[in-house]
C-alpha positions in Angstrom: -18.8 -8.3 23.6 -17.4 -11.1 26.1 -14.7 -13.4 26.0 -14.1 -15.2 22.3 -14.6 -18.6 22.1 -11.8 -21.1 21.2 -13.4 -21.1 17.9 -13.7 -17.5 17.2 -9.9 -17.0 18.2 -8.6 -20.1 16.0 -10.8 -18.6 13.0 -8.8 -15.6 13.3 -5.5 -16.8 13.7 -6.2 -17.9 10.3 -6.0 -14.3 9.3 -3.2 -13.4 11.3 -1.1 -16.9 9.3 -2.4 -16.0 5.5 -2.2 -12.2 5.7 1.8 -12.7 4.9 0.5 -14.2 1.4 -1.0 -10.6 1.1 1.3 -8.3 2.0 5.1 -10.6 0.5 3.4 -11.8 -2.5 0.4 -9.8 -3.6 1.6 -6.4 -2.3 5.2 -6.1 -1.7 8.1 -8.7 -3.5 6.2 -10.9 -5.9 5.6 -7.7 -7.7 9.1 -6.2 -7.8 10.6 -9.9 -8.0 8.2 -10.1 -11.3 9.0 -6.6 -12.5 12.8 -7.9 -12.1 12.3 -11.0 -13.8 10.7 -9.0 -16.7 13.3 -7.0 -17.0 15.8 -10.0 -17.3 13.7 -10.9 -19.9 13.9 -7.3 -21.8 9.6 -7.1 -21.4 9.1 -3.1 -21.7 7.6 -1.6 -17.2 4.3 -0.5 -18.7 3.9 -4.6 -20.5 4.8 -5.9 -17.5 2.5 -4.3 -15.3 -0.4 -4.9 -17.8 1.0 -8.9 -17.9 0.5 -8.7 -13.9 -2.9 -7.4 -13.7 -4.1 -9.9 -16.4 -2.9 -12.7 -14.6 -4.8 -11.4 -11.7 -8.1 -11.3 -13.6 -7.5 -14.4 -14.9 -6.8 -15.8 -11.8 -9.8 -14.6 -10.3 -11.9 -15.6 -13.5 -10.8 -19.1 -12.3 -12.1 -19.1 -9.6 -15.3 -16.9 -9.7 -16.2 -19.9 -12.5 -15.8 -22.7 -9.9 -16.9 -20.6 -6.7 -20.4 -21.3 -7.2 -20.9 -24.9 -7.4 -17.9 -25.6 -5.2 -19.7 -23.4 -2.3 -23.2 -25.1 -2.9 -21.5 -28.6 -2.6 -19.5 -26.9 0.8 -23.2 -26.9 2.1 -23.5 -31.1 3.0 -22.3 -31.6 6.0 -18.6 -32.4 6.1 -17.6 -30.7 2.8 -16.4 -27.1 3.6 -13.5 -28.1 5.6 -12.1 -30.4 2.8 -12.3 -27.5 -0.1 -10.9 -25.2 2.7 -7.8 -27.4 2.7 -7.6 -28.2 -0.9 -7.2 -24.6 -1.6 -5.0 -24.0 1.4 -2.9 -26.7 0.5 -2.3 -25.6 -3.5 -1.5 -21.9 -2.3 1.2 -23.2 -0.1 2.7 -25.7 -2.1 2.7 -23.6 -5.1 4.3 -20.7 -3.4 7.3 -22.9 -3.0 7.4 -24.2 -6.4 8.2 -19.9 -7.1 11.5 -20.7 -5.5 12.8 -22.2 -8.4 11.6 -20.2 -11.6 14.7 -19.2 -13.6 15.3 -15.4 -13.6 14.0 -14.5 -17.0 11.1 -17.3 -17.4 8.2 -14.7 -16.6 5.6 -16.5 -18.6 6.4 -19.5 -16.1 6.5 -17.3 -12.9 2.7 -16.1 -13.9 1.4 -19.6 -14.2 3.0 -20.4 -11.0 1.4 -16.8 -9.1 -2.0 -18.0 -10.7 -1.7 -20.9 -8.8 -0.4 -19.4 -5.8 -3.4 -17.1 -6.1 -6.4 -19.6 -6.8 -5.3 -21.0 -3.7 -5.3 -18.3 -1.4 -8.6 -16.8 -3.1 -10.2 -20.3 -3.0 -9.3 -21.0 0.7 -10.5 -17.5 1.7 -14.2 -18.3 0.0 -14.6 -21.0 2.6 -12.6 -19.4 5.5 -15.2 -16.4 4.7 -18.2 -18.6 5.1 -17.0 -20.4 8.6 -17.7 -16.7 10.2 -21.7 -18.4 10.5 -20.3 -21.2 12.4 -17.7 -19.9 14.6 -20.0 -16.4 15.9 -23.5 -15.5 16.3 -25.1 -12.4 14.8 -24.8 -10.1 17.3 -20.8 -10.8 17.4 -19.7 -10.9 13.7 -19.0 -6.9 13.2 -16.4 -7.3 16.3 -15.2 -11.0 15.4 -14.8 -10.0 11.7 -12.7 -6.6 12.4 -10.3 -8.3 14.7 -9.6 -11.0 12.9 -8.6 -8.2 9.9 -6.8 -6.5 12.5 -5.0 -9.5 13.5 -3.4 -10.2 9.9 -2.7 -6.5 9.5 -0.3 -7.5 12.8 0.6 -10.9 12.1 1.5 -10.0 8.6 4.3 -7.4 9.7 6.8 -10.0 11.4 7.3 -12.1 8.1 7.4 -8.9 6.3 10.0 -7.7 8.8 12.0 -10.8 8.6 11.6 -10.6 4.5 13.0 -7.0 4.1 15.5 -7.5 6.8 17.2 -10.6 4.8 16.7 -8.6 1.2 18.3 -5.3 2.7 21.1 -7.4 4.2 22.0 -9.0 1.0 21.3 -5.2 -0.5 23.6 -4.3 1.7 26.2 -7.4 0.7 26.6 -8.5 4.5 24.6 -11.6 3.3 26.1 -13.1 0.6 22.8 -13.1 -1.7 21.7 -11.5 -4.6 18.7 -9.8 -4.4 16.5 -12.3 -6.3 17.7 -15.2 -3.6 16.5 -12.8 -1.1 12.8 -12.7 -2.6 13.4 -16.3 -2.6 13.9 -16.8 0.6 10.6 -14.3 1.6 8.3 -16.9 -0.3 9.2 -19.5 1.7 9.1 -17.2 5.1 5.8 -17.0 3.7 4.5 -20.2 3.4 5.7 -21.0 6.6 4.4 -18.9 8.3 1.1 -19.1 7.0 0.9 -22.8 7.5 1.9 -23.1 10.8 -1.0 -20.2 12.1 -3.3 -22.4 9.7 -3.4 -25.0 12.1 -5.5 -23.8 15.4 -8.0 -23.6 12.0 -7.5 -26.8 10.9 -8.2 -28.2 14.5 -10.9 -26.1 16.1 -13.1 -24.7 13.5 -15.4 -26.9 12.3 -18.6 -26.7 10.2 -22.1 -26.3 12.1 -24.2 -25.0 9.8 -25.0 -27.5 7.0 -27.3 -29.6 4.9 -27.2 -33.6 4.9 -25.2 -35.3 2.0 -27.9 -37.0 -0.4 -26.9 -38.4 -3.4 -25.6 -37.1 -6.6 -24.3 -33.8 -4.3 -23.3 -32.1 -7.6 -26.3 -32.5 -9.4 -28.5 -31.2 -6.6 -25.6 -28.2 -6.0 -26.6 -27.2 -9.5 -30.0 -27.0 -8.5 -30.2 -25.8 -5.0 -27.6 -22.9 -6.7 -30.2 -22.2 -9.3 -32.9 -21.9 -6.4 -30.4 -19.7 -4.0 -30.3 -17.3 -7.3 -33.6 -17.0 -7.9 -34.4 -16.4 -4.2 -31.8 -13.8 -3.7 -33.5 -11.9 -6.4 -36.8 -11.5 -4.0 -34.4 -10.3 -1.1 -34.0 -6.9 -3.3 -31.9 -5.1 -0.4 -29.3 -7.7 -0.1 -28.9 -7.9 -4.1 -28.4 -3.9 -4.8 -25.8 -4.7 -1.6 -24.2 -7.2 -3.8 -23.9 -5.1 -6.7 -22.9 -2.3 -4.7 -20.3 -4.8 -3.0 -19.2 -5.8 -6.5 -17.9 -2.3 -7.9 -16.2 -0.9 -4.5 -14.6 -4.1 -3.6 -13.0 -4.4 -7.0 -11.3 -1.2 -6.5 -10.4 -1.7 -3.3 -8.7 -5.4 -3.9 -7.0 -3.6 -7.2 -5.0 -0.9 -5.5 -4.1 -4.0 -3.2 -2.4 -6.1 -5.8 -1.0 -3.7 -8.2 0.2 -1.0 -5.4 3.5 -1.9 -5.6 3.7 -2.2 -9.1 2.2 1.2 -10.0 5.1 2.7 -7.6 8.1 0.9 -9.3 6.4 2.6 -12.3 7.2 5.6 -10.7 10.4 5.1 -10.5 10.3 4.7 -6.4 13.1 2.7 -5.0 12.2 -0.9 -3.7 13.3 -0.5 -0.1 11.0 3.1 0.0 8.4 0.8 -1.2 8.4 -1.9 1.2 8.9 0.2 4.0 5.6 2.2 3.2 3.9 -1.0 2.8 5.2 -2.4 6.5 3.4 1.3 8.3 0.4 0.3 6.1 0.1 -2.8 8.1 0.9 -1.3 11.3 -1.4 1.1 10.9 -3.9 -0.6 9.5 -4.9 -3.0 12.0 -6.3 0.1 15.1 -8.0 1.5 12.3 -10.3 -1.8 11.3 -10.8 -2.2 14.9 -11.4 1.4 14.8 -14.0 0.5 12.3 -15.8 -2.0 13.9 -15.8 0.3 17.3 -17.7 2.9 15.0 -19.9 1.0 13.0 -21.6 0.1 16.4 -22.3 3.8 17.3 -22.5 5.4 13.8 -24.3 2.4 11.8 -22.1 0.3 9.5 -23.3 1.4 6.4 -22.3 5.1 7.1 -19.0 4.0 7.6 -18.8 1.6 4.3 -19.6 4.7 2.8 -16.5 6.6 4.6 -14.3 4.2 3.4 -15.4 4.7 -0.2 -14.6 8.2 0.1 -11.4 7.6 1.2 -11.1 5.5 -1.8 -12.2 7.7 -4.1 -9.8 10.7 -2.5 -7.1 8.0 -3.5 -7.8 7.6 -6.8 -7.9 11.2 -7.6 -4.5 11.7 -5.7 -2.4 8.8 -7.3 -2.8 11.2 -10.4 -0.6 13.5 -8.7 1.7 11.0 -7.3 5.6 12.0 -7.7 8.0 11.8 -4.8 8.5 9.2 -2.2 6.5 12.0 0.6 3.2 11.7 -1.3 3.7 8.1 -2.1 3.3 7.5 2.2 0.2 10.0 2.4 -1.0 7.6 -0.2 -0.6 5.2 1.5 -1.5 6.3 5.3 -4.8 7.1 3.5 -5.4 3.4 2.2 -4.3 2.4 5.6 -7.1 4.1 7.1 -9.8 2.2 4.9 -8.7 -1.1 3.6 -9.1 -3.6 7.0 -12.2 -1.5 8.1 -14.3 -1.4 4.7 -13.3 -5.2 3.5 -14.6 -6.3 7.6 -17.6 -4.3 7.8 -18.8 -5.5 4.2 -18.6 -9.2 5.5 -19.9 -8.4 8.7 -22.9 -6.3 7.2 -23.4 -8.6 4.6 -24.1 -11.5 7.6 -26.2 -9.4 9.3 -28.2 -8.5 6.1 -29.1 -11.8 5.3 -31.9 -14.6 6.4 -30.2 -16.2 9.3 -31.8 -19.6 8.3 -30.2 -19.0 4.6 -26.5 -17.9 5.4 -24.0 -20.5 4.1 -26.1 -20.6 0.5 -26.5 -16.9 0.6 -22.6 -16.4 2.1 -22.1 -18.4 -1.4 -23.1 -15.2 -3.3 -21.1 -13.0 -1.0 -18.1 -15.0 -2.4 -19.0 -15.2 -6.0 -19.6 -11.6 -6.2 -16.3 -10.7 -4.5 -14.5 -12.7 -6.6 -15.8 -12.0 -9.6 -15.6 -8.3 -8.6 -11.6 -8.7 -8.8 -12.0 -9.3 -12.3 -12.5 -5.9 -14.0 -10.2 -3.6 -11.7 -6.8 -4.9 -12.8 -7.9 -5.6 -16.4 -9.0 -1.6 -16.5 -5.8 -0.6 -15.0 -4.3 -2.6 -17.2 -5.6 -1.3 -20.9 -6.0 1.9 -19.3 -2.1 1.8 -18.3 -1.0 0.4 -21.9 -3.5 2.8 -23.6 -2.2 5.8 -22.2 1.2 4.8 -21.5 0.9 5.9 -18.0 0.5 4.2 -14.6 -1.3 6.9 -13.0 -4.2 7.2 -15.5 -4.7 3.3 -14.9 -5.4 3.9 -11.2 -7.5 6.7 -11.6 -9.6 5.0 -13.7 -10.8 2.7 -10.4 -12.7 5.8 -9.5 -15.7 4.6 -11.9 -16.0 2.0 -9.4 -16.2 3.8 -6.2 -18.4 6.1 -8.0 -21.0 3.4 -8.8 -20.5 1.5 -5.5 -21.4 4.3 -3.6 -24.3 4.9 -5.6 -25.8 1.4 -5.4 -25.1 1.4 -1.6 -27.7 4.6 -1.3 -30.5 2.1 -2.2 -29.8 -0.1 0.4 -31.5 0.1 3.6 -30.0 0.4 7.1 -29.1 -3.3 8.4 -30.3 -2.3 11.7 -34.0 -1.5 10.0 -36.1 -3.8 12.2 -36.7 -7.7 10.0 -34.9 -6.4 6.8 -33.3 -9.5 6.4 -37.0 -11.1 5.8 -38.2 -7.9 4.3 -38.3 -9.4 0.5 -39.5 -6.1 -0.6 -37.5 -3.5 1.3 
């Protein structure tokens, strides 16, 4: 593949910096800090867990609302790096303001997390798109699975540093109380994902653009309306989308509310986040492991591996009881989750018209986030339904199920001028 490029390696340090945002506070302690705070509060496990995945679809509704005219207006020339650091910016600033939420106020710690969460989410829609101006075609599958690799492995030294200061004040040779521990892991967290920000903010600029004219937001409303009706005619990149749209859900879902759904359980915290460290670790061979496949076994084939994996999970969770099956459950989303969330932004660049790929990288966007909408509201009613945890995450099957489905219909990317094939 040859040497990366200045560019290509500060693009994914960016990964390896804002990866701790996924694994300390969608993941690991913002969800046991929350279920802790709720508790203070005297909110009943199975409320609180529904409270946690509707601020996450809320969140995401947010955001999937301003996505599309934000990205269209990214395309002039000079734009994407500003939204990249307005969005970058409110995740890390609101991740401190969590610092200082009173220990029953969970109605105020949501607000806060909803913030924290547009941020992250609204940065990664442009960080996303900058994968057209930092590597050509031919490089993405490679470029895109490292960098995933790289914040599976970035992400485990803040981690590290976060449960070693919470099980030293577990363990009272800090004098902390748990809670001041979590504390202190958002603010390892913002740190550390500001400071690996920064080759970003220097070297990666944007290349591929469209010059300002007047009235920018005006004419964004238009040229999205056009990019909608055109991506219609490009019929295999849309069933793609859809396809992207029910799987990626899933997968994103058992990301956020993981944790959660195991305090359900009644698994200790510590158990919990050590789990969640090996599923880092391991993680990052297996995306690269991913990307080093999909170029001998096609990456749709192995798209549809890691549905199956998914899908295995699903059915397991039901089963879910001690701490053992709790790390098989977890060594089999490891497997998966970097190599099925790279190759469906690699593929996805590769699919499209290489003339059209910031407007069309747009839709990418709107449909993943959008797509993080309906997994944590199911597992929510399904959870406060049936007054069970493991019933909500088996209901994320229905959206492997139809992802996997919808992928079928899809053609092979490396079918010879699909990308201009508007009737494939």
């Amino acid at each position: 593949m040859g040497k990366l490029s200045k560019e290509e390696r500060s693009w994914m340090m960016y990964d390896w910096g804002n990866s701790a945002y996924s694994i300390i506070i969608t993941t690991a302690i913002f969800p046991i800090f929350f279920r802790s705070v709720a508790d203070n509060a005297g909110v009943a496990s199975a409320d609180s867990t529904a409270y946690l995945g509707y601020t996450i679809s809320i969140a995401t509704f947010i955001l999937a609302m301003l996505a599309p005219v934000l990205g269209t207006i990214a395309d002039y020339r000079g734009m994407k790096k500003k939204f990249f650091l307005f969005f970058f910016l409110m995740g890390t600033i609101s991740i401190v303001l969590l610092v200082f939420v009173p220990n029953d106020n969970w109605l105020l710690l949501l607000i806060i997390y909803t913030l924290t969460s547009l941020g992250f989410r609204g940065a990664n829609v442009f960080y996303d798109a900058f994968l057209v101006d930092v590597s050509p075609k031919e490089r993405m599958d490679d470029v895109s699975a490292k960098g995933y690799a790289l914040g599976y492995i970035g992400s485990t030294i803040p981690f590290i540093l976060s449960i070693t200061v919470i099980l030293l004040s577990q363990l009272e040779i800090l004098p902390l109380s748990t809670t001041a521990a979590s504390r202190i892991a958002f603010l390892i967290t913002t740190v550390w994902w500001f400071i690996f920000a920064l080759p970003m903010v220097r070297h990666v600029h944007q290349i591929h653009a469209i010059e300002r004219e007047p009235k920018i937001v005006v004419n964004s409303f238009k040229r999205l309306g056009r990019t909608f009706k055109e991506i219609k005619k490009y019929r295999a990149v849309f069933i793609f989308l859809l396809a992207y749209f029910f799987y990626i859900d899933g997968v994103g879902t058992i990301i956020s509310m993981s944790t959660a759904y195991g305090t359900d359980l009644g698994l200790g915290a510590t158990d919990l986040l050590i789990a969640l460290l090996a599923v880092q670790v391991v993680a990052a061979p297996f995306a690269v492991l991913f990307g080093k496949l999909a170029i001998k076994f096609g990456a749709k084939k192995m798209l549809y591996t890691g549905i199956v994996i998914y899908i295995f999970v699903c059915s397991y969770a039901m089963f879910l009881e001690t701490i053992a099956d709790f790390w098989i459950l977890a060594m089999l989303v490891a497997t998966a989750q970097g190599g099925i969330q790279a190759l469906s932004r690699s593929y996805f660049a590769k699919l499209i018209p290489k003339e059209r790929s910031n407007e069309f990288f747009g839709f990418y966007n709107i449909f993943g986030k959008f797509a993080a909408i309906l997994g944590p509201f199911l597992v929510g009613v399904t959870s406060q339904v049936t007054g069970n945890s493991s019933f909500g995450v088996f209901s994320l099957i229905i959206l492997f199920i139809i992802g996997f489905v919808l992928l079928i219909f899809v053609p092979d990317v490396e079918r010879k001028g699909i990308a201009r094939d508007k009737t494939a």
